[in-house]
C-alpha positions as CSV (number, residue, x, y, z in Angstrom):
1,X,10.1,-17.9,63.6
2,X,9.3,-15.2,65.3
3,X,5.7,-14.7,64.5
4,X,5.5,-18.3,65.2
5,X,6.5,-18.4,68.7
6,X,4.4,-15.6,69.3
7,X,1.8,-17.4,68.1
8,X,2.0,-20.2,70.1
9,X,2.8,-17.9,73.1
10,X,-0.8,-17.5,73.1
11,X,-2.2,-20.7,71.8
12,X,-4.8,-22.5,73.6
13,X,-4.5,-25.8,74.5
14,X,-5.3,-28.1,71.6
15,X,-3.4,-25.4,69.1
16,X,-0.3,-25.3,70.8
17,X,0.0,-29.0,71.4
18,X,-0.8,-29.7,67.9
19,X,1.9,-27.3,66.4
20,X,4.3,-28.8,68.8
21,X,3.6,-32.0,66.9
22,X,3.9,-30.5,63.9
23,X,7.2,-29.6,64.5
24,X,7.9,-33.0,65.8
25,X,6.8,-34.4,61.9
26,X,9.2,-31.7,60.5
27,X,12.2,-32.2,61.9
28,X,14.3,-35.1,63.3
29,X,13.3,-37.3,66.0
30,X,17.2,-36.4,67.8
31,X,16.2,-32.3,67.1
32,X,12.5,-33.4,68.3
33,X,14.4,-34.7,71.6
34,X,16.3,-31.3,72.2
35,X,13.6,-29.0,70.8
36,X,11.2,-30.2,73.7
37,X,13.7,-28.2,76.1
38,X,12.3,-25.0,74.3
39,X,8.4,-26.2,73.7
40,X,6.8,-28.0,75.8
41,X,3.2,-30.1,75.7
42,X,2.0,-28.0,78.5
43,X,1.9,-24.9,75.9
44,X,4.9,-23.1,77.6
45,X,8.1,-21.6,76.4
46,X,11.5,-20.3,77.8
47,X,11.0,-16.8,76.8
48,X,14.6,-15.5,77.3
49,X,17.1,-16.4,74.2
50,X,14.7,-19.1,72.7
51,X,16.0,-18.0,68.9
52,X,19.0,-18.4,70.2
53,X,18.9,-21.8,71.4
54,X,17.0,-23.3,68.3
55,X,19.9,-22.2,66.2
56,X,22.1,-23.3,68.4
57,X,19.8,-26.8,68.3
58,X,20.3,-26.5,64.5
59,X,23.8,-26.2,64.5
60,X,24.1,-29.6,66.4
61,X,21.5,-31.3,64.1
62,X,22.9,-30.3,60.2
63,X,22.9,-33.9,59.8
64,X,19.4,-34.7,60.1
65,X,18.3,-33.0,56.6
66,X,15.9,-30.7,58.2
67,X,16.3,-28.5,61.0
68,X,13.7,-26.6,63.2
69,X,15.1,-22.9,62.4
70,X,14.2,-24.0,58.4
71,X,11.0,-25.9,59.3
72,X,9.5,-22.8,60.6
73,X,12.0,-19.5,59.7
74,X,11.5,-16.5,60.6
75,X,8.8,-14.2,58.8
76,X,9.7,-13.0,56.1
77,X,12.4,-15.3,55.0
78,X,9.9,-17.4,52.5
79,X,6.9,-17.4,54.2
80,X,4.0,-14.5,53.7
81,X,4.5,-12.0,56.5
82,X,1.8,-11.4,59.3
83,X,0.9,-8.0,57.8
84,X,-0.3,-9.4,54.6
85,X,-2.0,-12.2,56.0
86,X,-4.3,-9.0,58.3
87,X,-4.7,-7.3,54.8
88,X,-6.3,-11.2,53.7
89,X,-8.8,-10.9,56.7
90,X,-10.1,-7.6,55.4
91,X,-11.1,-8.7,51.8
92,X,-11.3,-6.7,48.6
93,X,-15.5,-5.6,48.6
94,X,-15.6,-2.0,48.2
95,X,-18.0,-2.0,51.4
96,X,-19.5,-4.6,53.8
97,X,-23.0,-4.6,52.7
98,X,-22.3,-2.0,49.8
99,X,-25.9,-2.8,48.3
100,X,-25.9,0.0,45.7
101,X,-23.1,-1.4,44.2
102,X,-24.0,-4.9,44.3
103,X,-27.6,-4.1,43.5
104,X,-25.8,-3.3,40.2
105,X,-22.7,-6.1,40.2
106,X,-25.2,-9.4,41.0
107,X,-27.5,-8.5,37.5
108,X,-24.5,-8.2,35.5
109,X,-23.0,-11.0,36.5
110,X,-26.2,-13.3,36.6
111,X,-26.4,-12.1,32.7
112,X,-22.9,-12.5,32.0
113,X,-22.7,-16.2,33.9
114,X,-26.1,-17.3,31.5
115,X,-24.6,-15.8,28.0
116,X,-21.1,-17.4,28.5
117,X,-21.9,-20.7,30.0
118,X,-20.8,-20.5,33.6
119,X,-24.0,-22.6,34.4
120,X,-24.6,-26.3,36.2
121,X,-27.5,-28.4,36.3
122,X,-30.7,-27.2,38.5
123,X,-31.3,-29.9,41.2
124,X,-34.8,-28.9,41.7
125,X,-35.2,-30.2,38.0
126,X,-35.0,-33.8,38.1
127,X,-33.8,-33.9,34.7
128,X,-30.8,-31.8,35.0
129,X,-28.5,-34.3,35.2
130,X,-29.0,-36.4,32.6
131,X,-30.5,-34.1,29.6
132,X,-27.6,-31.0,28.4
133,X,-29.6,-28.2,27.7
134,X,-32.2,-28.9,30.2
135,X,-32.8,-27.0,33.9
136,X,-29.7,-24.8,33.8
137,X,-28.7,-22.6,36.5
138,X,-25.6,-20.4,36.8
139,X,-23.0,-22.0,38.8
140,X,-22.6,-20.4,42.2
141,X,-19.9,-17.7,42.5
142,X,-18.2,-15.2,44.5
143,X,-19.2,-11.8,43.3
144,X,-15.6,-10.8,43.5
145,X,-12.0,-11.9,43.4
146,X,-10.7,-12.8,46.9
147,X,-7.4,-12.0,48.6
148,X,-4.0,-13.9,48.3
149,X,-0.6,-12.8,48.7
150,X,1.1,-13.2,45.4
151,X,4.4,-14.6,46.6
152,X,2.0,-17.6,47.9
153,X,0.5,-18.3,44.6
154,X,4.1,-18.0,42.9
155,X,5.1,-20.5,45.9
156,X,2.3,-23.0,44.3
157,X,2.8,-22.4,40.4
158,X,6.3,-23.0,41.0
159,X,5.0,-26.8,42.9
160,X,3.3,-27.8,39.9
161,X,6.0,-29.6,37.9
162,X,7.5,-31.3,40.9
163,X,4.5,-32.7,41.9
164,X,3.6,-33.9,38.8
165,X,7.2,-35.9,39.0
166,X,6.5,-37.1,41.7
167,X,3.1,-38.5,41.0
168,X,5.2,-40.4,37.7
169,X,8.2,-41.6,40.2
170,X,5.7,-42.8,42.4
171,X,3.2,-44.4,40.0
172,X,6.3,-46.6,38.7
173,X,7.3,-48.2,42.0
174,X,4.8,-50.7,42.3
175,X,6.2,-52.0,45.5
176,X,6.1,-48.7,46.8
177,X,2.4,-48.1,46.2
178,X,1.5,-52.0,47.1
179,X,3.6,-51.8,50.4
180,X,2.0,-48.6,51.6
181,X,-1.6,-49.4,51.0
182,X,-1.3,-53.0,52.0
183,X,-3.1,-52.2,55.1
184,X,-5.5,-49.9,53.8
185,X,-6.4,-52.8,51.7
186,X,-7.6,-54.9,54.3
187,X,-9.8,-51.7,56.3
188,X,-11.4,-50.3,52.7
189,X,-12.6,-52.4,49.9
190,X,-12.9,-50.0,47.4
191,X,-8.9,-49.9,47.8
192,X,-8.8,-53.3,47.7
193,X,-10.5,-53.4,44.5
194,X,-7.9,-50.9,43.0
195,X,-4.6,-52.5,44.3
196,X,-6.3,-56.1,42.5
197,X,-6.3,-54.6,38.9
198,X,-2.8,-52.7,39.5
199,X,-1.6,-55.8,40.2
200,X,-3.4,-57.4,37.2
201,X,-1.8,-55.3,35.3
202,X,1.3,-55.6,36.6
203,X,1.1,-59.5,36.1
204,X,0.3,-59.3,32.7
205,X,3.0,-57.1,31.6
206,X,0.2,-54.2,30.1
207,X,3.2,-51.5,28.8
208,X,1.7,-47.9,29.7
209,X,4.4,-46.2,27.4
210,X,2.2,-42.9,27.2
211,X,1.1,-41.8,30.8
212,X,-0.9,-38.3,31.1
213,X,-1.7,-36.6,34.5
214,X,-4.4,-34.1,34.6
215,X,-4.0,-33.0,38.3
216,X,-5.1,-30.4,40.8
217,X,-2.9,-29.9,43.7
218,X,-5.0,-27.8,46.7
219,X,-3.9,-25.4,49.3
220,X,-4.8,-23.4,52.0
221,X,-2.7,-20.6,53.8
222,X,-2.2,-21.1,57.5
223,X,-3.0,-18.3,59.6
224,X,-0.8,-19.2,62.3
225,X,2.6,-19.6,60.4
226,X,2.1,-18.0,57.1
227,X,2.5,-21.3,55.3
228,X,0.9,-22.3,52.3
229,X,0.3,-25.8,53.1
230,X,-1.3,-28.3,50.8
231,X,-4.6,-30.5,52.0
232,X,-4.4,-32.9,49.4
233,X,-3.1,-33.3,45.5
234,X,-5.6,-34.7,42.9
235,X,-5.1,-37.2,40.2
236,X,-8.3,-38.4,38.9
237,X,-11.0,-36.4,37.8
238,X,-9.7,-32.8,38.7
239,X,-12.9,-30.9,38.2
240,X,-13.6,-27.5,37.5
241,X,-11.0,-26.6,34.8
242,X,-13.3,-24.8,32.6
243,X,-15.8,-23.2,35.1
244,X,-13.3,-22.1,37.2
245,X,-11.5,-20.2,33.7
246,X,-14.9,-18.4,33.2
247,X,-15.3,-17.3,36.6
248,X,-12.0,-15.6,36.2
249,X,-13.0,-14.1,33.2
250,X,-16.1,-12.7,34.6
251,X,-14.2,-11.5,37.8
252,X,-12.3,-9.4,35.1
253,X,-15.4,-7.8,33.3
254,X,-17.0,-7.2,36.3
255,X,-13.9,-4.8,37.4
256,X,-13.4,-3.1,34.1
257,X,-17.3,-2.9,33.5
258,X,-18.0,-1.1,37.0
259,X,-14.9,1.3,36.7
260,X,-14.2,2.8,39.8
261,X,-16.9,1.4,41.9
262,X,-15.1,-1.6,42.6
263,X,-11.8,0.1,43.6
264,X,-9.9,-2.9,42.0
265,X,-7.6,-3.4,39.2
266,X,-8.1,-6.4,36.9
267,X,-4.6,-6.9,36.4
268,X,-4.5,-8.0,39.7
269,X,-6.7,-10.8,39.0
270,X,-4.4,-13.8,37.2
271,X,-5.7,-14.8,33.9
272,X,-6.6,-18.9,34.3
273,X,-6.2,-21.1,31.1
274,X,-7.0,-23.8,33.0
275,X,-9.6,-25.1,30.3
276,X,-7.6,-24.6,26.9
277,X,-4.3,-26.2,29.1
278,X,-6.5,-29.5,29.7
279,X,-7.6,-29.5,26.0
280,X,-4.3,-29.2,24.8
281,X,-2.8,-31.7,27.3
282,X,-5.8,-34.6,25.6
283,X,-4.9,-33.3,22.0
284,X,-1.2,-33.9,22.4
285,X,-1.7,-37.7,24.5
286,X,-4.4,-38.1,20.9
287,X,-1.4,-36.8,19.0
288,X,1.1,-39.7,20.7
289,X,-0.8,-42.8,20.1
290,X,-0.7,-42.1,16.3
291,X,-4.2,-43.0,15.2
292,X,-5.8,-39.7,13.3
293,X,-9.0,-42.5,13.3
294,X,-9.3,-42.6,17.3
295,X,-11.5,-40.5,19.6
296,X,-11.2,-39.4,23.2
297,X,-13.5,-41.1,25.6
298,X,-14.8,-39.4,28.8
299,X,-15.6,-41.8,31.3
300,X,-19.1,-40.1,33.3
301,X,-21.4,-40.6,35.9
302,X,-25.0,-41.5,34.5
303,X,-26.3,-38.5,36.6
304,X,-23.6,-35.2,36.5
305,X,-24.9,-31.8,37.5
306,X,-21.3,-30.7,36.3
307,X,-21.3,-31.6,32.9
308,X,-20.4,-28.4,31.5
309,X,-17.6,-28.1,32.9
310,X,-16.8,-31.3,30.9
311,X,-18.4,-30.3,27.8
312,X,-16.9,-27.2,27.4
313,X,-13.1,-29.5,27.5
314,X,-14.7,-31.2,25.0
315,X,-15.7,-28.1,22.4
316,X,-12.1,-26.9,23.1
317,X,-10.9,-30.4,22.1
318,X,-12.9,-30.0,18.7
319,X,-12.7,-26.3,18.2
320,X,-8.8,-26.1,18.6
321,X,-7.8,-29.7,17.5
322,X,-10.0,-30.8,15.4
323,X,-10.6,-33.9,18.3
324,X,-14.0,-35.9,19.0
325,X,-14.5,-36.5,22.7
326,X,-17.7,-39.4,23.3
327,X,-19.3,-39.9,26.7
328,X,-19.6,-42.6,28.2
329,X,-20.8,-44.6,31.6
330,X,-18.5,-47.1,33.2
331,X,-21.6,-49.4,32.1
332,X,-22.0,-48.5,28.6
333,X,-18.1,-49.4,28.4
334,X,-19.1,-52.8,29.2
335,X,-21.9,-53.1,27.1
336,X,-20.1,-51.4,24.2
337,X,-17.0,-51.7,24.3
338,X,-14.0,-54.6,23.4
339,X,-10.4,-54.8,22.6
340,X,-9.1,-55.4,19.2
341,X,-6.4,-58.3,18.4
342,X,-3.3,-55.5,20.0
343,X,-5.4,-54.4,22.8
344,X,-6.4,-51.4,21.0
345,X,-9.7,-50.1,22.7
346,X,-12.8,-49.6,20.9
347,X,-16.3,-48.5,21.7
348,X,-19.0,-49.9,18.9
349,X,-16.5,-49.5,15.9
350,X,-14.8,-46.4,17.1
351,X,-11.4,-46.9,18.5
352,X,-10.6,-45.0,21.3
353,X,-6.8,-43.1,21.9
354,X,-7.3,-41.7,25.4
355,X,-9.5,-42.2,28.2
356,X,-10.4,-39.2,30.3
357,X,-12.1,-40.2,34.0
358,X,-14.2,-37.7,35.4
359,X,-15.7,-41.0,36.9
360,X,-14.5,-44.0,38.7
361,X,-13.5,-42.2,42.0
362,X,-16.0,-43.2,44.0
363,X,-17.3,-46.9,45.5
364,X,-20.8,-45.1,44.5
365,X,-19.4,-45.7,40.3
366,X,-19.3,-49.4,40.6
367,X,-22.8,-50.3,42.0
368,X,-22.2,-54.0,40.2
369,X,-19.1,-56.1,38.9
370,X,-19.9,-55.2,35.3
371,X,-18.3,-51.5,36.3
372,X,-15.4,-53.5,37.5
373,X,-14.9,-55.5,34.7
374,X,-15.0,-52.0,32.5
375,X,-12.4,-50.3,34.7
376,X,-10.1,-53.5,33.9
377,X,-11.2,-53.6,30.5
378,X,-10.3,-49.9,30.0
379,X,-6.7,-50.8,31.8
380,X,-5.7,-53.2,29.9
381,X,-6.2,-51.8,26.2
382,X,-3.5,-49.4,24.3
383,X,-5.4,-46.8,25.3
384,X,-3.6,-43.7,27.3
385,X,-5.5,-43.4,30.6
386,X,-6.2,-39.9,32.3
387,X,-5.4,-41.6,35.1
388,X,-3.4,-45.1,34.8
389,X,-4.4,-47.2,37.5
390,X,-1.0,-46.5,38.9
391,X,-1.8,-42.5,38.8
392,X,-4.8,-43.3,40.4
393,X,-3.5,-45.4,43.2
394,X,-0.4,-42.3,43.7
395,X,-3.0,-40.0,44.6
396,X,-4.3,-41.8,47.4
397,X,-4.8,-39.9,50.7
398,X,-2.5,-42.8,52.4
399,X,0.0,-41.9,49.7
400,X,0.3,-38.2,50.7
401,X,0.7,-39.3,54.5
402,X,3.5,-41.8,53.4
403,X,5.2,-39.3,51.3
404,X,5.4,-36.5,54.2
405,X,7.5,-39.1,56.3
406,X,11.1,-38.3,56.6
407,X,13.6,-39.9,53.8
408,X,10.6,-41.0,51.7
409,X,10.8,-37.8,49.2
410,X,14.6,-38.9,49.0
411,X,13.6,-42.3,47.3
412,X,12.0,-40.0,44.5
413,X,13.9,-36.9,44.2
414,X,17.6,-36.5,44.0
415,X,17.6,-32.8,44.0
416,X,17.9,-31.9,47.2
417,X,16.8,-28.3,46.3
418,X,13.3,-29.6,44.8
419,X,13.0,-31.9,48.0
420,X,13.2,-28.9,49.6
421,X,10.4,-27.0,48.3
422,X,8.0,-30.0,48.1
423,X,7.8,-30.7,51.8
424,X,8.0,-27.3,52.8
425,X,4.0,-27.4,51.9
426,X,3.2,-30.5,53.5
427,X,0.9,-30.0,56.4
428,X,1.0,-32.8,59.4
429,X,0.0,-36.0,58.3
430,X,-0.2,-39.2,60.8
431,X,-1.0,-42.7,59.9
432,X,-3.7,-44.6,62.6
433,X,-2.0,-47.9,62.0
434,X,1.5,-47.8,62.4
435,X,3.0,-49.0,65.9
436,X,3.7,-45.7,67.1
437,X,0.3,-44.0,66.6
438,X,-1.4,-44.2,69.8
439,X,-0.2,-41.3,70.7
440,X,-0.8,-38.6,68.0
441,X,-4.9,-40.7,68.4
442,X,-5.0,-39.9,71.8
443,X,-4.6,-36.6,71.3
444,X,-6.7,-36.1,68.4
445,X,-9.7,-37.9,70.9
446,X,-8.5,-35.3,73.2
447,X,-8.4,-31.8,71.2
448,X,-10.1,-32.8,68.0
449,X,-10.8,-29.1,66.5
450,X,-6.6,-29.7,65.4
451,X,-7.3,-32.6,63.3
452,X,-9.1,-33.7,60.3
453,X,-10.1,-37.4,60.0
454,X,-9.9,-38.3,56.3
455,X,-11.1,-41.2,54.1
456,X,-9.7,-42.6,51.4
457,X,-11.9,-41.4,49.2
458,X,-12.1,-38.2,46.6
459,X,-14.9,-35.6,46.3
460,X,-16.6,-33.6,48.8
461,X,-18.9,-34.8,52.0
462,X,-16.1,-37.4,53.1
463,X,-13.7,-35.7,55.7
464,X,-14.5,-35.8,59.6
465,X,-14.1,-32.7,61.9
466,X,-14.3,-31.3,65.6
467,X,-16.1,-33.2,68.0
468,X,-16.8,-35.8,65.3
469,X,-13.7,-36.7,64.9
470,X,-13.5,-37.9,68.9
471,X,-16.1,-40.2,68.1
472,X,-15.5,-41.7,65.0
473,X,-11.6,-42.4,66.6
474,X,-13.5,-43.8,69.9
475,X,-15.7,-46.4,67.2
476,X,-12.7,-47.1,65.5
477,X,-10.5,-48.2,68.2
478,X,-13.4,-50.3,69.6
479,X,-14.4,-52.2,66.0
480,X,-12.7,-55.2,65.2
481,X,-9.2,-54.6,66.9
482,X,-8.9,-51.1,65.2
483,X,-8.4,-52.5,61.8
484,X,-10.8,-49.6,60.5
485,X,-8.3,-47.0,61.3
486,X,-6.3,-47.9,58.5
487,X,-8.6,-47.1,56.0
488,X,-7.7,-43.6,57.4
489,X,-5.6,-40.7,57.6
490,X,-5.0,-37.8,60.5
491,X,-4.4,-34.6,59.1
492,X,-3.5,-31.1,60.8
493,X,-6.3,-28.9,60.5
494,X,-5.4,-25.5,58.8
495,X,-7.1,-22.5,59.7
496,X,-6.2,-20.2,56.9
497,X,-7.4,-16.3,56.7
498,X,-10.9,-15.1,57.5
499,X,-12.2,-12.6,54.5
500,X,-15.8,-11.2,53.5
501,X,-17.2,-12.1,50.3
502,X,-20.5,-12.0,48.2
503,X,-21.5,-14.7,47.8
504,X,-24.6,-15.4,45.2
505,X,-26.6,-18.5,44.9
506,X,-29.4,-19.2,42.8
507,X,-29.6,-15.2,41.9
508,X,-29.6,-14.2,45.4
509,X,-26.6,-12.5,47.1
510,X,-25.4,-12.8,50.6
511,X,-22.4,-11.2,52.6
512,X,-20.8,-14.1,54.5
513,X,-17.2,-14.4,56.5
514,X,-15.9,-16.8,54.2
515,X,-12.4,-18.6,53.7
516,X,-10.7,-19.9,50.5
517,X,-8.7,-22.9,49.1
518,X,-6.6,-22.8,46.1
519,X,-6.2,-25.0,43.8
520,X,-3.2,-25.4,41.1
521,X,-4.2,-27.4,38.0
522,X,-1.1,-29.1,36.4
523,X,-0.3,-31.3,33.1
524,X,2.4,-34.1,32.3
525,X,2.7,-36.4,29.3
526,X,5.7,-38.7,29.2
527,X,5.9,-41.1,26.3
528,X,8.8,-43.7,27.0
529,X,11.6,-41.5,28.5
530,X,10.4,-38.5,26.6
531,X,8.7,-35.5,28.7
532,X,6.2,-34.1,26.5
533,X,4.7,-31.9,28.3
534,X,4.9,-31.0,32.2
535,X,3.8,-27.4,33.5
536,X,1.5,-25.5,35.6
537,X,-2.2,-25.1,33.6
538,X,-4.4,-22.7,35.7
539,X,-5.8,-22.8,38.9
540,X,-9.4,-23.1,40.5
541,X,-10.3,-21.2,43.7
542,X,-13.2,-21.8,46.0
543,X,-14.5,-20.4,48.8
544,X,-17.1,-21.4,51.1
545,X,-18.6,-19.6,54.3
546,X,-16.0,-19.5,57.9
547,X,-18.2,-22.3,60.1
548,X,-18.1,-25.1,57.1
549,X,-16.0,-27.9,57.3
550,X,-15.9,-29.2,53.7
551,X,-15.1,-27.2,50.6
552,X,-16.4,-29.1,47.5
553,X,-18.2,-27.1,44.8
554,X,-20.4,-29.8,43.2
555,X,-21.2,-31.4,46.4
556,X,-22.6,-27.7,47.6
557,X,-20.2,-26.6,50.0
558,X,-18.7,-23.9,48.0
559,X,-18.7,-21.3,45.6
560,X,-16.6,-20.8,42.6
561,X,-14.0,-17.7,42.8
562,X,-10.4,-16.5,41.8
563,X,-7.7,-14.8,42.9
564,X,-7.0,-11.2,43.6
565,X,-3.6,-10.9,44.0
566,X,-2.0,-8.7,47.1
């Protein structure tokens, strides 16, 4: 807490007011009442005995669940301390612009990248995306592991599992999910279009016995309070599982291959199984429908730069489990593909035991009703879905704003321990619709470089920030009443550590002031009441240059790194 306040004891404007209202979303609205004797929106505080008095605030609000002492404690009671987060800013390159070394690092690596498949598809040949084999290019990397305090990254592994619980909890209350996005529904179509065939489903009594979860749950660490705080969990095509693996490996040869050049150890750098968790995840889903016949079928985009990140899953599938995956567009489902007299799914004569999405995310993947009709068709067969409709819907940025409001987690989670830990990473979320949000709006119009204006809508290229986010507000408010607002989400922006980095694109290497976001890959497989399988699998970590506001790889914001662990 201490760090804190002197943190805000120096915060400008826009920052302090908006980490005054994140401690309004943390704690009560009685403690919120009484803390504002302490902070105030004019960026002041009482100086003398402040600790004091927020205990003392504590003390008189144990009911409440969550007090302001425990929203933000004092370094070094849980959170990564102040000195570690300096050592993040200085990075882990031998030198700033240490050319002889990297003169030597970037061939090896461009070599290494070509002979072990860390490659995409070249978007300067037309081809790329449609033909394997065809216009390869490594995939951009950091030349190097980046910094992160390893009590952080514990922090997130430990996350996995509960998240994944919650994502199931949610996904089975239906009212929950219809209740929540009901006004979403009427602002976005595309959510529309997704609450119709849940409740399709639901009307027609299709049992999901078998429900696997392939997620990603991302993080950045916040400068200002030492937090690791999560921007948003994934539950439908979490990309990156295999590339990310190899960039790890590579980050590992490159220390042990350059010795003492580097000045790092590789057993600092985590090992990622990120890859062979995902295949085994699939193979044991394969192994609980019970049909040695059946294939897995990956739902694709006609046109996917990435899709060796997806085909290496599928030559682990084979390799280690003797599984075939087959590829398929949303529209050669339709054209292919029918269910047999129990709803089994089949493609041509090949019957299918799970269906993998890394497609289907995006209004873009249903240009026409006939990718509508194969999304239903695909939800109502026997087949496991990676994700249900239900998954799909739970992951929903208006789901991760709903959940962060206070007694929500407590419909989910009984443990108050695990309640605990899970919102102690969520960052400030606001809804734009709700009665009361004129005034967090207002302020976002005012001192917009605190907030990010989100979509509801995965991949990279969607998010809204600084100035742009006054604007876009301003059109909002004016457009039909303001119902557009609630196909949106207000989210605290997080301004995690500074670090230099090489970064290399396209065989050339640059030194850039970069930042990083960490991302936790987790599996679950319940069958009935049975947990099969629910753990942490891996993690992806990608870093993109200080002055950019998005972070997605394959929409060319970012580079692919790992960790190097402090």
């Amino acid at each position: 807490m201490y760090a804190f306040y002197k943190f805000c004891h120096y915060l400008p404007g826009y920052k302090f007011i908006f980490y005054a209202y994140s401690l309004k979303k943390r704690a009560s609205s009685l403690l919120w009442k009484k803390a504002t004797k302490v902070f105030s929106f004019k960026g002041s505080a009482h100086r003398k005995n402040w600790w004091t008095h927020i205990q003392t605030l504590d003390a008189e609000a144990e009911t409440t669940g969550m007090t302001l002492a425990s929203a933000y404690p004092p370094a070094g009671t849980g959170l990564v301390k102040h000195s570690e987060l300096e050592t993040l800013s200085q990075g882990v390159i031998p030198q700033v612009n240490d050319e002889p070394v990297v003169s030597v690092l970037v061939p090896e690596a461009l070599s290494w990248s070509s002979l072990h498949g860390l490659v995409v598809g070249n978007t300067s040949h037309e081809r790329s995306g449609t033909i394997p084999g065809v216009g390869l290019v490594h995939a951009p990397f950091s030349l190097l592991p980046s910094p992160f305090p390893r009590q952080a990254f514990s922090q997130a592994i430990e996350l996995a599992p509960l998240f994944n619980r919650l994502i199931d909890r949610v996904s089975q209350d239906a009212n929950f999910l219809q209740q929540a996005l009901a006004r979403t529904r009427k602002a976005d179509s595309f959510t529309a279009r997704l609450l119709d065939i849940h409740l399709q489903i639901l009307d027609k009594g299709v049992k999901q016995e078998i429900r696997l979860g392939l997620h990603r749950s991302d993080y950045m660490l916040d400068m200002a309070t030492g937090n690791l705080l999560q921007v948003e969990l994934n539950t439908i095509s979490s990309s990156f599982a295999a590339l990310g693996s190899l960039v790890t490996s590579l980050h590992r040869h490159l220390i042990n291959w350059s010795g003492d050049r580097s000045g790092l150890e590789a057993k600092n750098v985590p090992e990622n199984s990120a890859a062979d968790t995902f295949a085994e995840a699939l193979a044991l889903a394969w192994k609980e429908y019970g049909d040695n016949r059946a294939v897995v079928l990956m739902v694709v985009r006609e046109e996917e730069r990435n899709m060796y990140d997806q085909y290496w899953l599928a030559l682990k599938l084979f390799k280690s489990y003797g599984i075939k995956l087959i590829r398929k567009t949303l529209s050669q489902v339709i054209a292919e593909g029918k269910l047999g007299s129990n709803n089994e799914l089949f493609i041509g004569k090949q019957v299918v035991s799970v269906v993998y999405y890394r497609a289907g995310y995006s209004p873009d993947d249903y240009p026409s009703e006939s990718e509508w009709d194969a999304r239903l068709l695909l939800e109502l067969s026997t087949a496991v879905k990676c994700p249900n409709i239900s998954y799909h819907l739970a992951g929903a940025k208006k789901i991760q704003q709903e959940l962060a409001k206070p007694g929500i987690l407590e419909r989910f989670f009984e443990n108050k321990q695990e309640i605990v830990k899970v919102r102690s990473c969520f960052a400030g979320l606001w809804s734009l619709e709700d009665e009361n949000s004129d005034e967090i709006i207002k302020e976002a119009i005012r001192n917009p470089e605190g907030f990010v204006l989100k979509p509801q809508r995965e991949g990279g290229g969607n998010n809204t920030y600084g100035a742009d986010v006054s604007e876009k507000l301003i059109q909002l408010r004016k457009t039909d009443g303001g119902v557009g607002l609630a196909a949106y989400i207000l989210m605290q922006r997080i301004f995690p550590a500074v670090h230099p980095a090489y970064l290399v694109h396209d065989g050339i290497w640059s030194c850039k002031e970069t930042i990083s976001e960490l991302g936790i890959f987790s599996t679950y497989l319940r069958n009935g009441k049975k947990e099969v399988l629910n753990k942490e699998a891996g993690y992806l970590l990608r870093t993109k240059v200080a002055d950019s506001n998005e972070g997605g790889v394959a929409a060319g914001y970012a580079v692919l790194d790992s960790l190097y662990l402090i």
